[in-house]
N, C-alpha and C positions, 0 to 999 in steps of 0.2 A: 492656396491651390483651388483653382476652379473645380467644383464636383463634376460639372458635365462635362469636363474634360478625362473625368476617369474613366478609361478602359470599362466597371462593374456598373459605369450609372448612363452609360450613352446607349442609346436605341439600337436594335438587331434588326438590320435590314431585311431579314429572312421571316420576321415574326410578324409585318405590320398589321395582318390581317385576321389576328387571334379570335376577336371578337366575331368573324364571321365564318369561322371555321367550322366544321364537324367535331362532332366531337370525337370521332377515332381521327379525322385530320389533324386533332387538336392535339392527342395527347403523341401523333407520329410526330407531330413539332417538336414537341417537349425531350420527347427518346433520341430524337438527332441533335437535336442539340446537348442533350446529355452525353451523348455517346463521344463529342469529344472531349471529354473531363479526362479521363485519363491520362489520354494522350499528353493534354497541358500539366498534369503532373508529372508523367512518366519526364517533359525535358528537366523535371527540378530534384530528380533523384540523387545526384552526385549531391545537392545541400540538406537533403532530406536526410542520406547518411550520415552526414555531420551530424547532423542533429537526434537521430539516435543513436549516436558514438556519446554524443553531450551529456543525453539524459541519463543514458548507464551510468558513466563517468558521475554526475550526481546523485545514485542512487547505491555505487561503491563507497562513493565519500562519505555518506551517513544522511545526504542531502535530501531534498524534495523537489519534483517535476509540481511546476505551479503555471497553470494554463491561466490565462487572464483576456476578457473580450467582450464586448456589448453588443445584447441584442440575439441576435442569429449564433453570432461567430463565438459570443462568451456562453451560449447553450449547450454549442458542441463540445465548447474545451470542459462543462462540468459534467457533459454526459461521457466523456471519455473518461476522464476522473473516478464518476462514481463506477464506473465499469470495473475497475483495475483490482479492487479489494477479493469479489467471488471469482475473477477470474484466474487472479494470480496470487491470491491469498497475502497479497501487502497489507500493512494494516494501513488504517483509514489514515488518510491526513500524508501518506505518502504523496499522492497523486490527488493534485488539490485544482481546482476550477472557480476561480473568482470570477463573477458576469458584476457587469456595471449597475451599481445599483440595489445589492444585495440580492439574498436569494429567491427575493419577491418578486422579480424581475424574471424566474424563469418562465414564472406563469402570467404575468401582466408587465407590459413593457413600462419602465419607469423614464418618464421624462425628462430628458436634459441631464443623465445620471453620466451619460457617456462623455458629454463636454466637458467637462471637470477633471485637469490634468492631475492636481490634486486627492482626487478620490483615490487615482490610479494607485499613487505613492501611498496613499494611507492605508489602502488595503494590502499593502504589500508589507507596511509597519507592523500591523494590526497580526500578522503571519509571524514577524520579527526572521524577517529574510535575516537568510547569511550568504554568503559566497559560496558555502555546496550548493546551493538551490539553483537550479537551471527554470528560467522565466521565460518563457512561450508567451506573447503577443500576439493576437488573432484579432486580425479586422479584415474585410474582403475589399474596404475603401484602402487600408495602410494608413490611418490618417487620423483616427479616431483616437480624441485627446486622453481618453480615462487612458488607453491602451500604451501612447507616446508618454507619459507621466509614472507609468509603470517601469515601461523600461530604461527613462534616463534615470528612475530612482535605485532598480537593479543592478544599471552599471554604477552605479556612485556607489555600489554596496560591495560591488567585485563577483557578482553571480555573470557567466556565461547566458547571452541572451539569445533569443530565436524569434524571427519574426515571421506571422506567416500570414500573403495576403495575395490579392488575386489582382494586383494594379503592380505592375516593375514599376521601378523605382521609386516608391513611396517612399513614405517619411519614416513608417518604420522598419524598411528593410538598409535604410542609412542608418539607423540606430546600432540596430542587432548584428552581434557579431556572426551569426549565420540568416541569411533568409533564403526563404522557401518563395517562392512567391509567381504559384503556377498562373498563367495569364488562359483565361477560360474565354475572356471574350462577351460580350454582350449579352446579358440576361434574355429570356426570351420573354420576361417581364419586367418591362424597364425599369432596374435599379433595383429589382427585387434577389438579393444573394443571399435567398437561403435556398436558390432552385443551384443554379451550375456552382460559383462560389460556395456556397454551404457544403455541397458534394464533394467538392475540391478540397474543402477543409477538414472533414469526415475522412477520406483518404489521408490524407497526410497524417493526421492524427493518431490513426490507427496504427500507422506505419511508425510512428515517434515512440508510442506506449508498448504497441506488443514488439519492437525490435526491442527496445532498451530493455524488456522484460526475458527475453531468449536471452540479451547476451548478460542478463543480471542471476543465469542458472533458474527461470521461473521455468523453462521449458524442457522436455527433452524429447528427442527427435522429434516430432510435429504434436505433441501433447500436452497437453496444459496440466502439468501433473503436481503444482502447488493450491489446485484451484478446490474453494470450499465446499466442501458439500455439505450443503446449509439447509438443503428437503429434498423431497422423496425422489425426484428424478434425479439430480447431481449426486446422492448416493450410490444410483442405480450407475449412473455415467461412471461415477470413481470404479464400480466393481469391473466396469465395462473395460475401462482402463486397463489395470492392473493386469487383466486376462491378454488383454488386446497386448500390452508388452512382456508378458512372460508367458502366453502359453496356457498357464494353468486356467484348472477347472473354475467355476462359480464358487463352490463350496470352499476352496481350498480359498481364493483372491476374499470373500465375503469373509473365511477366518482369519486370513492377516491383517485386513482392513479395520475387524473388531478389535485387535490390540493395535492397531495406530489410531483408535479414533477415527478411523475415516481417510487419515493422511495420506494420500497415494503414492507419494515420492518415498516414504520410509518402506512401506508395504512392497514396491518393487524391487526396493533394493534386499528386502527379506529373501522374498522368492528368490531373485536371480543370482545373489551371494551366498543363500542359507545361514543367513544371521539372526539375531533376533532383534527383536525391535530395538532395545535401548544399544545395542550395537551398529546398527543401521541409523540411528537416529545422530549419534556422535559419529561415524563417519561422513554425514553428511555435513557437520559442521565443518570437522575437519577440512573438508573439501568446499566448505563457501555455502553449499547448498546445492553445488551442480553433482547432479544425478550421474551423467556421463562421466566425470573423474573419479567419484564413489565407486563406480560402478569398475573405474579400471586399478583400485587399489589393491597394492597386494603386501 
């Protein structure tokens, strides 16, 4: 495939003149062109849901969401990754982020790591993929060998794949059994995707981890009530919680919180059922860990 035929590496007619612009001209360039990111995502939402339907679905199974990408696109899937542990209290290695090249690569770009269809597959060995494990491919070209070496080695494993890239019809949204693959349109620095493309995939991202996360009980009603609190402000946020869904005072939320350790999810359903903790804590087993069915057991 020709690059300068793709969609994320051809020049933006609207941009030629960067170098002579103002600088508030310069950065109104940048914001209009940003501003329609969205929109190019908002057409790929019907595959987007697929694809946090998939991720749940392997993270019910016992599975792992494994984001895999060079460069820009393998940053985002590790910074999504490392995201998911304080906010959703999974443990590590649930939501995992391979970049081309090792993890050396997040901070210095490693040459010719991404070419290597090979790498792809070995780092997906290296994991010892199974079939629960749902495999996210991220490149903004679609095209990029570590990334196409991952996912025919995912499919040859029987894992559900996702591809997600900013060029239609790439090579690996022919792979993947779901693609995403919002069309942003011309950088406004040519060929540079970590401006609309990187955005594009930062959105979607989001959208894969924190849906799969609501419909995996991490959430309940718009609160992140599995999430760790690890220092002195996300203690202060848990107690903020607790209060904010039940009502109660500081003193009383600060007293439940002390016998769950902290856990907000056990601590609400104390208050709002008047249970006690190791009762609260086995009915939320009972119920998977969602809060909402806990909460309606009788």
């Amino acid at each position: 495939m020709n690059l300068g035929a793709l969609v994320s590496e051809s020049r933006n007619p609207e941009t030629m003149d960067l170098d002579s612009l103002s600088t508030t001209e310069l950065v109104e360039c940048f914001n209009r062109q940003d501003a329609q990111v969205a929109d190019a995502v908002r057409a790929t939402l019907p595959e987007v849901a697929k694809a946090v339907d998939a991720a749940a679905g392997a993270l019910r199974a016992g599975g792992r969401i494994i984001y895999m990408g060079a460069g820009t696109s393998g940053r985002l899937g590790v910074l999504d990754a490392s995201e998911c542990p304080p906010t959703f209290g999974v443990p590590h290695g649930k939501v995992i982020g391979l970049i081309a090249g090792g993890p050396g690569a997040l901070l210095k770009a490693v040459e010719g790591a991404e070419d290597d269809p090979a790498l792809g597959k070995a780092d997906l060995q290296n994991l010892s993929l199974t079939a629960q494990d749902l495999v996210v491919g991220l490149a903004a070209s679609g095209r990029t060998p570590y990334v196409i070496g991952g996912l025919e080695y995912a499919a040859q494993v029987g894992c559900t794949t996702v591809a997600v890239s900013c060029n239609p019809a790439s090579p690996i949204a022919a792979l993947a059994d779901i693609a995403v693959s919002p069309v942003v349109g011309p950088e406004a620095l040519t060929g540079s995707t970590r401006l609309k493309s990187g955005t594009a995939q930062k959105m979607v991202l989001n959208m894969i981890s924190t849906g799969a996360m609501v419909k995996w009980g991490k959430v309940w009603q718009n609160l992140m009530v599995d999430m760790q609190a690890t220092n002195v402000k996300l203690v202060d946020r848990a107690c903020r919680m607790v209060m904010e869904a039940t009502g109660a005072p500081r003193d009383e939320a600060q007293a439940v919180l002390d016998q769950t350790g902290n856990d907000v999810k056990p601590a609400i359903l104390m208050i709002l059922s008047g249970v006690d903790a190791a009762t609260a804590r086995s009915r939320l087993e009972q119920h998977n860990g969602f809060l909402r069915a806990a909460l309606a057991h009788h």
